[in-house]
NUSE-836197 format. One record per atom (N, C-alpha, C): residue in three letters; z, x, y; atom name. Coordinates in steps of 0.001 Angstrom, whole numbers, always signed. Layout:
! residues N
r zz xx yy a
ALA Z X Y CA
...
This chain:
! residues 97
r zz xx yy a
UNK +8888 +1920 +515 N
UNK +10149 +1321 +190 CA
UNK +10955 +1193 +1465 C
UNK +11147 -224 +1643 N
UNK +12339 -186 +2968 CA
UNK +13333 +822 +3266 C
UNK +14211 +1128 +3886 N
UNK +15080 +1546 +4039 CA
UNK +16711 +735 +3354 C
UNK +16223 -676 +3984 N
UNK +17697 -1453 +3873 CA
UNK +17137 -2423 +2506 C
UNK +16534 -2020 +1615 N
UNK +16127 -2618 +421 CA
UNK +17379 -3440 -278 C
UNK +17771 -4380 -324 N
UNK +19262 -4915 -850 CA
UNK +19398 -4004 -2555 C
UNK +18381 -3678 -2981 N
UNK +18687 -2910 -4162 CA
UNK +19148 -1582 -4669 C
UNK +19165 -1262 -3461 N
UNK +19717 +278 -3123 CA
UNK +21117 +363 -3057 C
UNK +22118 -1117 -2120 N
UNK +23051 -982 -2177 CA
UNK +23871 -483 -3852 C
UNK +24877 +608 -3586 N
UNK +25344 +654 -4902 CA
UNK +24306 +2189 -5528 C
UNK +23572 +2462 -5481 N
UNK +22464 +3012 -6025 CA
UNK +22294 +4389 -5071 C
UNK +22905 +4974 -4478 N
UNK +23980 +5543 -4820 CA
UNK +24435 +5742 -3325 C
UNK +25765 +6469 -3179 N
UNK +25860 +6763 -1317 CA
UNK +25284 +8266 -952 C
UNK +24445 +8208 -406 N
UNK +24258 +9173 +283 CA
UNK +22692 +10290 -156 C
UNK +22461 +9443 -1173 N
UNK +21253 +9613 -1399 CA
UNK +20550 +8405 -2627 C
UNK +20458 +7040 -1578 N
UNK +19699 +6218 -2048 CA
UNK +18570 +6015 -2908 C
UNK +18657 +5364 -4693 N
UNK +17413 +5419 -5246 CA
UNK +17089 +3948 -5961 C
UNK +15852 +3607 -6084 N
UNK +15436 +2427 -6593 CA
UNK +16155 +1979 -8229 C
UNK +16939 +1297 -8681 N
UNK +16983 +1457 -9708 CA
UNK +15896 +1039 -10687 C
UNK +15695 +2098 -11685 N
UNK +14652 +1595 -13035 CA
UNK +14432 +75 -13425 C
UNK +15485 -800 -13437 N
UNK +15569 -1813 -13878 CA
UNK +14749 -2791 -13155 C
UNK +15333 -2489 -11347 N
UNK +14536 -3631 -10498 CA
UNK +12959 -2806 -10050 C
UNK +12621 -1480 -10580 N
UNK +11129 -1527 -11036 CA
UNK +10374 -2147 -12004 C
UNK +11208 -2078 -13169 N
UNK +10674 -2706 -14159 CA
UNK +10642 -4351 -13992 C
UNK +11455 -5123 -13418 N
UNK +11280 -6347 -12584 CA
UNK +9970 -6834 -11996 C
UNK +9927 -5579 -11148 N
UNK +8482 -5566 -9937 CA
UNK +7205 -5562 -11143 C
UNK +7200 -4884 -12241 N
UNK +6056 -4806 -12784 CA
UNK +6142 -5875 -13952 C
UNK +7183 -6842 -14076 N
UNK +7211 -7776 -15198 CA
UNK +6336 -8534 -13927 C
UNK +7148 -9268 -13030 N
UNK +7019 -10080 -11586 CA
UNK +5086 -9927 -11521 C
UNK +4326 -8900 -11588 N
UNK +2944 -9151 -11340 CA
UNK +2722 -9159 -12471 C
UNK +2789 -8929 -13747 N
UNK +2037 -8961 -14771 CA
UNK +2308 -10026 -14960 C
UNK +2924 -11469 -13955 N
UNK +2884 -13210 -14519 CA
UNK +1952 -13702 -13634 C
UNK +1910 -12788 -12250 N
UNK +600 -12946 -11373 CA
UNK -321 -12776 -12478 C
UNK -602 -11572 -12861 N
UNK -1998 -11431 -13781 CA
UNK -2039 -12064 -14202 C
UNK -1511 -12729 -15475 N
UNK -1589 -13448 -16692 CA
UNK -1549 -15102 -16395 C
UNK -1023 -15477 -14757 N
UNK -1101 -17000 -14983 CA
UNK -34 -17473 -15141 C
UNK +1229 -16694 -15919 N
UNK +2558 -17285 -16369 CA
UNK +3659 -15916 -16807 C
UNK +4976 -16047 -16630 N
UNK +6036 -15440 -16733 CA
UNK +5667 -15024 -18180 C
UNK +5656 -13461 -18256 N
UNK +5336 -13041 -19760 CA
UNK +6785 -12966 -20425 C
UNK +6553 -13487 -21990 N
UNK +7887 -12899 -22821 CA
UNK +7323 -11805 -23386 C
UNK +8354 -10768 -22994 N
UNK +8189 -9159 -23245 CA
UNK +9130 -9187 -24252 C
UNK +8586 -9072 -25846 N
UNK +8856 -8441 -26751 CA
UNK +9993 -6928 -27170 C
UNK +9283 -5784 -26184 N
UNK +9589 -4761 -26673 CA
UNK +9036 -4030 -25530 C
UNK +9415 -3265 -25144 N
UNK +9350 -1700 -24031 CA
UNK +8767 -725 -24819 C
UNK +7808 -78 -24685 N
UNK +7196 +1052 -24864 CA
UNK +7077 +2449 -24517 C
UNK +7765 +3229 -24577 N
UNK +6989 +4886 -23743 CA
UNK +7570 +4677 -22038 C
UNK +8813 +3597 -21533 N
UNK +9285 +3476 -20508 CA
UNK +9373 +4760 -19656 C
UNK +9429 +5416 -18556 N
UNK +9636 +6394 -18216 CA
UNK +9820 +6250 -16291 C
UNK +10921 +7139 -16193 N
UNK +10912 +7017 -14455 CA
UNK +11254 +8409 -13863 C
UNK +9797 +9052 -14108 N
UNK +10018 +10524 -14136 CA
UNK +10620 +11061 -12956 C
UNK +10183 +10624 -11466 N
UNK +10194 +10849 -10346 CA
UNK +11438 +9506 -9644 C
UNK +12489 +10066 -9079 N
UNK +13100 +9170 -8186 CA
UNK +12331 +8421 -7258 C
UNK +12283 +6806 -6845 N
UNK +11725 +6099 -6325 CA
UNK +12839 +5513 -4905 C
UNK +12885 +6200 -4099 N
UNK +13636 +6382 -2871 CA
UNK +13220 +5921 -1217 C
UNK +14174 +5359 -842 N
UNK +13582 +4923 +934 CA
UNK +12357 +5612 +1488 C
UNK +11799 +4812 +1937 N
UNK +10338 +5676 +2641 CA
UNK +9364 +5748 +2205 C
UNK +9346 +6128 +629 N
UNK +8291 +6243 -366 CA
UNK +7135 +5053 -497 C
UNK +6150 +4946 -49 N
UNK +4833 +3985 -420 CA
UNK +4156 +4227 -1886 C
UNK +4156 +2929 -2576 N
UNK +3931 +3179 -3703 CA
UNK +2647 +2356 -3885 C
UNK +1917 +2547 -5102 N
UNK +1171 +1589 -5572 CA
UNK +1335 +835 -6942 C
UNK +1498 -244 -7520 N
UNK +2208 -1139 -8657 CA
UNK +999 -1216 -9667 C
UNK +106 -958 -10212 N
UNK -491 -1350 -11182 CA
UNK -507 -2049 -12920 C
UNK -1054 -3288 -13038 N
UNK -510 -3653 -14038 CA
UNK -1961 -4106 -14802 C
UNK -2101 -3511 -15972 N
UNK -3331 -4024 -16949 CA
UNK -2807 -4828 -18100 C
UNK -3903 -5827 -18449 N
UNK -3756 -6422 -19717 CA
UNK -5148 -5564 -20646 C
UNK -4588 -5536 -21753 N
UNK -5263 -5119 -22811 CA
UNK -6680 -5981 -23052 C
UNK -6675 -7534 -22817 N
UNK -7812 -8403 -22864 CA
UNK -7673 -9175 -23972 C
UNK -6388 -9087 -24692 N
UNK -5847 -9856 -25812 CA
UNK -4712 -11160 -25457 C
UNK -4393 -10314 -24497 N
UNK -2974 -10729 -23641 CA
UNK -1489 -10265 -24445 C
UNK -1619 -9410 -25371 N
UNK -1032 -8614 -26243 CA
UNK -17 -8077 -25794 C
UNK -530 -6871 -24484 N
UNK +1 -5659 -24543 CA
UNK +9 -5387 -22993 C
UNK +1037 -4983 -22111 N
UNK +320 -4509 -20545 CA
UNK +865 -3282 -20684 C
UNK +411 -2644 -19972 N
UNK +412 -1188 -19286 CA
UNK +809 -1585 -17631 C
UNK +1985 -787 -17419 N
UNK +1935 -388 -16028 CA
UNK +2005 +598 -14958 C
UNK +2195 +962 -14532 N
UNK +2581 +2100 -13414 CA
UNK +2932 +1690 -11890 C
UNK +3953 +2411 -11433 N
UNK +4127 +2643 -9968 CA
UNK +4182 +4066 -9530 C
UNK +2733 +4343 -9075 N
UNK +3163 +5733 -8296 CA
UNK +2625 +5513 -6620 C
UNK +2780 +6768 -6373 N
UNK +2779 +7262 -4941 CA
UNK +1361 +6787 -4520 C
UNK +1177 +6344 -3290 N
UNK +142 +5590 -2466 CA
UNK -305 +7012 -1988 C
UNK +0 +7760 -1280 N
UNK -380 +9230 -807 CA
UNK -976 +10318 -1486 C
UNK -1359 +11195 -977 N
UNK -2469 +12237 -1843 CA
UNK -1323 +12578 -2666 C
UNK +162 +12980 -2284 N
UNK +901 +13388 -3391 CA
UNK +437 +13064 -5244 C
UNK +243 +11622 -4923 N
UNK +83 +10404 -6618 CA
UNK +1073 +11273 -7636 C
UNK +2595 +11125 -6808 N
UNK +3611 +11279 -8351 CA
UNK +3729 +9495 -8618 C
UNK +4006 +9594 -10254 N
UNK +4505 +8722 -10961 CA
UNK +5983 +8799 -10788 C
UNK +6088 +7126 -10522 N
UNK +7847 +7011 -10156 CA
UNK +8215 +6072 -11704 C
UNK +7532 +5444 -12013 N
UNK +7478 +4425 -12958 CA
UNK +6258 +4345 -14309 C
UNK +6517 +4089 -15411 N
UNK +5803 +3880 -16265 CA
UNK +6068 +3256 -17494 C
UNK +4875 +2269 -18423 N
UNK +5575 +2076 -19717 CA
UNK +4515 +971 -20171 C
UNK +4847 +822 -21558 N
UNK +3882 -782 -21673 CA
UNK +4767 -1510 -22434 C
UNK +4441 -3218 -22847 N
UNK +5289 -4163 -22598 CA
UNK +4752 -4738 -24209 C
UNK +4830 -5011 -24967 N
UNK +4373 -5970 -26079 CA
UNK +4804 -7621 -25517 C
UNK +4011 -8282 -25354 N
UNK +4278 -9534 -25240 CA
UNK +4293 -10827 -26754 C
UNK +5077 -11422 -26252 N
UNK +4790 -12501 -27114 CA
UNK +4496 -14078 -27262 C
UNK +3978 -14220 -25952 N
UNK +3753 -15530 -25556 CA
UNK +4089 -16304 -24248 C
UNK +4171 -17448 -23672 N
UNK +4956 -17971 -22911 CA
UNK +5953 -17871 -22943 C
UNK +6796 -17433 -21707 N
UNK +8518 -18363 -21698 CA
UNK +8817 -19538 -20927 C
């Protein structure tokens, strides 16, 4: 994670964190890579952002489709032997938007 990430501004002073929302962004944003097209997400599932996602931190974004085109699963955790989860959840879709 950059340092001067424009999403941090605001988020908080003095100990900077990613907000949940523009993660959950990052993992809508590839699951339209996967799929070919901007998914309409239905409904949030089991969301979770156990671990603060903060300057410095290297992450990895993973996003699965079920093979229906139904349902994704995602995650963002730690790129490093650490592997905490910063991000998690799955998405019910419902089609094109």
């Amino acid at each position: 994670m950059p340092e001067d990430l424009v999403f941090l501004e605001g988020h908080f002073a003095g100990f900077p964190v990613v907000p949940g929302v523009v993660q959950l962004g990052w993992a809508i944003g590839a699951a339209a890579a996967l799929l070919g097209h901007p998914p309409a997400v239905r409904c949030l599932e089991a969301l979770k952002f156990p671990t603060l996602l903060r300057p410095g931190d290297v992450v990895r974004l993973t996003v699965e489709s079920d093979g229906d085109g139904r349902r994704l699963r995602f995650e963002i955790r730690s790129a490093d032997a650490a592997e905490c989860i910063f991000a998690s959840g799955r998405c019910e879709l419902g089609g094109e938007t």
